[in-house]
C-alpha positions in Angstrom: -60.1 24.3 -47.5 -62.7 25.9 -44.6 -60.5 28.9 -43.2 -62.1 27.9 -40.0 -60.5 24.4 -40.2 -57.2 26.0 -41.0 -57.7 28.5 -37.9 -57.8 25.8 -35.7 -55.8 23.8 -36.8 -53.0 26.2 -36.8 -53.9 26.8 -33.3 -53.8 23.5 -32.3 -50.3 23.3 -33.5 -49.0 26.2 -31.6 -50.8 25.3 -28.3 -49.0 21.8 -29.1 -45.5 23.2 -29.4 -46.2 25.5 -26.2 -46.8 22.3 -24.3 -43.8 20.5 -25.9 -41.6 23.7 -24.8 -43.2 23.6 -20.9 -42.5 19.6 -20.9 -38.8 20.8 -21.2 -39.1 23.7 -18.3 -41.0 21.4 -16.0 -37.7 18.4 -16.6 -36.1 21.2 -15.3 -37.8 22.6 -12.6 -37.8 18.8 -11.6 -33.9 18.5 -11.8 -34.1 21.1 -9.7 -36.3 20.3 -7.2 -34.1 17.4 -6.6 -31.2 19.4 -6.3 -32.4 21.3 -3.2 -31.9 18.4 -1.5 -28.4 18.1 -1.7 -28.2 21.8 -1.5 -29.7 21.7 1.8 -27.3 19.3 3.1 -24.4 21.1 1.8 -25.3 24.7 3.3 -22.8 24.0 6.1 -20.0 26.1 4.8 -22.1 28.7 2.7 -23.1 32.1 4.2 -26.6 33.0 4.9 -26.1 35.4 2.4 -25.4 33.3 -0.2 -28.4 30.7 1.3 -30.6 33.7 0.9 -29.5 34.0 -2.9 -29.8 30.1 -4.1 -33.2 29.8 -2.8 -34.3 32.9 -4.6 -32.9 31.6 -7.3 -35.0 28.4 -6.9 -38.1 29.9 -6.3 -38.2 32.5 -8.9 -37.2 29.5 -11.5 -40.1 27.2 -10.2 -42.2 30.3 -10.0 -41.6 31.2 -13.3 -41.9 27.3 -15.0 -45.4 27.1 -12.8 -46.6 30.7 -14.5 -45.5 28.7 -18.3 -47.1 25.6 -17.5 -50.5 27.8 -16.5 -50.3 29.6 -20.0 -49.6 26.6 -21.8 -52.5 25.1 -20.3 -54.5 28.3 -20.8 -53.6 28.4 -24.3 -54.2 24.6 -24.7 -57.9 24.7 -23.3 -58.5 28.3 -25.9 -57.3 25.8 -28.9 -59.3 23.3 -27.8 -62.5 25.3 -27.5 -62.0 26.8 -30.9 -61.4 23.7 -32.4 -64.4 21.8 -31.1 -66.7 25.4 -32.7 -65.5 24.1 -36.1 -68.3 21.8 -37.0 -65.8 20.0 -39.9 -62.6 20.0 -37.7 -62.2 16.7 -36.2 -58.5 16.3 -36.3 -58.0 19.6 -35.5 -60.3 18.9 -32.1 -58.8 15.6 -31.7 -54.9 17.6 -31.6 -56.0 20.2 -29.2 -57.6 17.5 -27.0 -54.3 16.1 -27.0 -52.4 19.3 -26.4 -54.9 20.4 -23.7 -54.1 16.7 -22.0 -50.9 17.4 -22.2 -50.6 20.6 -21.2 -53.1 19.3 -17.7 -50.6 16.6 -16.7 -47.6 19.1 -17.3 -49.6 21.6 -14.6 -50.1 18.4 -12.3 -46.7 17.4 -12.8 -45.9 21.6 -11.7 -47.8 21.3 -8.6 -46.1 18.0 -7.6 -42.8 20.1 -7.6 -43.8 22.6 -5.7 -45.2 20.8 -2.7 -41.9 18.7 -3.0 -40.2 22.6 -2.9 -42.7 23.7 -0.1 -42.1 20.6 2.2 -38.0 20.8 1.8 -38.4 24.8 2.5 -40.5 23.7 5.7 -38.1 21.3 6.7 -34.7 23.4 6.3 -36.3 26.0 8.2 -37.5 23.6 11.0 -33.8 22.9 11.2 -32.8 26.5 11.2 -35.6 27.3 13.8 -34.1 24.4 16.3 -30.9 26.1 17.2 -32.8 29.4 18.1 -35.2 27.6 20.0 -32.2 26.0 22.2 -30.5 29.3 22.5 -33.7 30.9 23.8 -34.2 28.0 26.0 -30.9 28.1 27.2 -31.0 32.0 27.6 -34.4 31.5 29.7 -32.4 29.1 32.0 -29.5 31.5 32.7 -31.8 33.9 33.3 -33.5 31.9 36.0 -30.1 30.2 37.9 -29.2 34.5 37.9 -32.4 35.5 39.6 -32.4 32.5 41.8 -28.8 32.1 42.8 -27.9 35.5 45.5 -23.9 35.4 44.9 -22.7 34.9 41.9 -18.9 35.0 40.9 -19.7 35.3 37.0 -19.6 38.4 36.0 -22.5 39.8 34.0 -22.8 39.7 30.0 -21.9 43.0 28.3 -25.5 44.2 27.4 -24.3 44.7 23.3 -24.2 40.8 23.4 -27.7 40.0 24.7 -29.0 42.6 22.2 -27.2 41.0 19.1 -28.2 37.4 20.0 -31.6 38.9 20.3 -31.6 40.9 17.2 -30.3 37.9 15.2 -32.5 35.5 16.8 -35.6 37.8 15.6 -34.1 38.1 12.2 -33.7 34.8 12.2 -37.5 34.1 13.2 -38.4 36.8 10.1 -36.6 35.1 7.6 -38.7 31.9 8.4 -42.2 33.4 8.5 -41.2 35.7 5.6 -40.1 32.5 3.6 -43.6 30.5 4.9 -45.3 32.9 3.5 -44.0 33.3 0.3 -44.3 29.3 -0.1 -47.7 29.7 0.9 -48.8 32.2 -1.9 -46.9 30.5 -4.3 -48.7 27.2 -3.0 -52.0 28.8 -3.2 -52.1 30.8 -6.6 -51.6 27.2 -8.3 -53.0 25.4 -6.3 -51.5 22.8 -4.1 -52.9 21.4 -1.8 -56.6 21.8 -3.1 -57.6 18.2 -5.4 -59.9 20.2 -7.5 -57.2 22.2 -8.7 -57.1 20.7 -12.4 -60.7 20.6 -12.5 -62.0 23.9 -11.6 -58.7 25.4 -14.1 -60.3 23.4 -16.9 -64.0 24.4 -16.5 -63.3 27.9 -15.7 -61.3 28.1 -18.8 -64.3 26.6 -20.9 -66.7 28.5 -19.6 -64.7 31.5 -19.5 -62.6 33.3 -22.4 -59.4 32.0 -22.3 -57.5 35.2 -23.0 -58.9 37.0 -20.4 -58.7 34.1 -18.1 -55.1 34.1 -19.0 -54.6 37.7 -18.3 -56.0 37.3 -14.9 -54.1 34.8 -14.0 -50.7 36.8 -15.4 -51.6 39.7 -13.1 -51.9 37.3 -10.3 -48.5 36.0 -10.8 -47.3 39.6 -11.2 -49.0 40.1 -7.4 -47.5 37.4 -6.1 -44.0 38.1 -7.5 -44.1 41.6 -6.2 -45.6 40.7 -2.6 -42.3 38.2 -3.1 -39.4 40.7 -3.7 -40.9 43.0 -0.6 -40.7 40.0 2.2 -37.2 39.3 1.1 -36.0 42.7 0.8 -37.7 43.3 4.5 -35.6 39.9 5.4 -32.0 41.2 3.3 -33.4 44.8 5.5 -33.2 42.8 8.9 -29.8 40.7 8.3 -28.2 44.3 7.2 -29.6 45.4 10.6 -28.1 42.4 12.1 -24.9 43.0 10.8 -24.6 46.6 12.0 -25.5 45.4 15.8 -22.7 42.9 15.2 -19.9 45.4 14.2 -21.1 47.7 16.8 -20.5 44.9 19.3 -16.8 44.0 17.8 -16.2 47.6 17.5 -17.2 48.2 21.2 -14.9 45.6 22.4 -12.0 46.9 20.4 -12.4 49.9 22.4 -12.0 48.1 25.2 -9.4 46.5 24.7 -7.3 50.0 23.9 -8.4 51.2 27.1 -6.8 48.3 29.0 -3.9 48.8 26.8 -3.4 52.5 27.5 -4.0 51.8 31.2 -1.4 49.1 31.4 0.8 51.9 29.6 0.4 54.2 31.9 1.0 52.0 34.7 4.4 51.3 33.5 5.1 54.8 33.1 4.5 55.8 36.4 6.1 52.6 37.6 9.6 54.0 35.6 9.1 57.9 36.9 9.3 56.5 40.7 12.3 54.8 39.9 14.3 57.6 38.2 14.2 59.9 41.8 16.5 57.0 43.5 19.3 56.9 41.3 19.2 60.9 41.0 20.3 61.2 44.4 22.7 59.1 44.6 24.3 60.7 41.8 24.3 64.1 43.0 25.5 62.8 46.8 28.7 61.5 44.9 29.6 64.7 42.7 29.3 66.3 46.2 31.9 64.3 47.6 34.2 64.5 44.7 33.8 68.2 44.8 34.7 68.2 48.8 37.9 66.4 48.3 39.0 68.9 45.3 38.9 71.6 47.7 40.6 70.5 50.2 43.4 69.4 47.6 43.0 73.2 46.7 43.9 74.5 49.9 46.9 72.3 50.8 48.4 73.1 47.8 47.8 76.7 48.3 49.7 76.8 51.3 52.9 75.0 50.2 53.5 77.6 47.4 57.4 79.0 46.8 55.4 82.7 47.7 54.0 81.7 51.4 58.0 80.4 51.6 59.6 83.9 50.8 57.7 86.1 53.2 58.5 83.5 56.3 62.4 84.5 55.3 61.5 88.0 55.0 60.4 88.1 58.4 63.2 86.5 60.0 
């Protein structure tokens, strides 16, 4: 047997077992696609937190299955080539043909799934992006009747308020463009969006070597990735900013509240100390009395003793 025809046909095999293993990842990258759906709709008694976290989750996993499918491909396309520069290897071309095939509709199938992802990412933060736009309309129109109107019997908002809602509205805002963007890149390093996508893959990799088109393309991922984990630690940066403001806010109001507590307090203590004068008074008025009557009880007694009585008879 031609070592040659071997080679290739031992690539073949491997490029068609890569593709059968990617057909598996992209069923699941689809089952999950279709679960952030229903995610989405049940994100009503979740945390942001915890929101943040499952669509990390989803995009490192459909990140991950596109950067398979691309390597699958790559490798498909590389057995391809070296099975059509066997002049005697016909069954071995006619496999990688196959696996190549294969391996093209499993990246098409990849890019389907992520502009399904990228338009349910777009949507869920339209509806995230609605309530900030009515609070910032509504703020506007307070604003305006309090500039407008001359007496007002509202009292003011505590200034620690205004700066939270801000503060949470811009982090808010961040976490959207920071999540556009990242959708974007992903979007545009495999190419959705762009219906030459398959094509110019498949000719660059002919033209090109496929190892070092394969290399590129890991380093690109590796970019992408990286430019990934910085936008969502700046976002995780802003909510832990966020945060802060808000226990500031709770903690200022807490304050507050002891200080009207301690007030009231003190109130009733001076309240009890003019009170206590009153009934000293009359206290002391009626020991005085007590002790008048003693005395002259004293006195009277003084002068009826048997001794005051003898010295009257001694004078007579």
């Amino acid at each position: 047997m031609d070592p040659r025809l071997s080679e290739a046909e031992r690539t073949a095999a491997a490029a068609t077992a890569a593709a059968a293993a990617t057909a598996a990842a992209a069923n699941a990258a689809a089952a999950a696609a279709a679960a952030v759906g229903a995610d989405m709709l049940q994100q009503r008694g979740v945390t942001p937190a915890q929101q943040q976290q499952q669509q990390q989750r989803q995009q490192q996993f459909v990140l991950r299955s596109a950067a398979d499918t691309a390597a699958a491909a790559a490798a498909a396309a590389a057995a391809r080539d070296a099975a059509a520069a066997s002049p005697s290897s016909d069954s071995a071309a006619a496999a990688a043909a196959a696996a190549a095939d294969d391996a093209q509709q499993l990246q098409q199938q990849q890019q389907q799934l992520l502009q399904q992802q990228q338009h349910q990412q777009r949507r869920h933060l339209s509806l995230q992006r609605r309530p900030l736009e009515d609070f910032r309309r509504n703020r506007q129109q307070q604003q305006q009747q309090q500039l407008s109107s001359s007496t007002s019997s509202s009292s003011p908002a505590a200034p620690g308020v205004c700066a939270a809602d801000e503060a949470a509205a811009a982090a808010a805002a961040g976490t959207a463009a920071a999540t556009d963007a990242a959708v974007d890149a992903a979007a545009d390093s495999t190419g959705v969006g762009s219906p030459n996508a398959g094509s110019s893959s498949s000719s660059s990799s002919s033209s090109s070597p496929a190892a070092a088109a394969l290399h590129m393309q890991q380093q690109q991922w590796r970019q992408q990735q990286q430019q990934y984990y910085q936008q969502q630690q700046q976002v995780l940066q802003q909510q832990q900013q966020m945060q802060r403001e808000q226990q500031q806010l709770r903690d200022q109001q807490q304050r507050e509240q002891q200080e009207q507590q301690q007030e009231q307090q003190q109130q009733q203590e001076q309240q009890q100390q003019q009170q206590e004068p009153d009934t000293g008074n009359s206290d002391r008025q009626s020991s005085g009395s007590s002790s008048s009557s003693s005395s002259s009880s004293s006195s009277s007694s003084s002068s009826n003793s048997p001794g005051n009585r003898s010295g009257s008879c001694r004078q007579q």
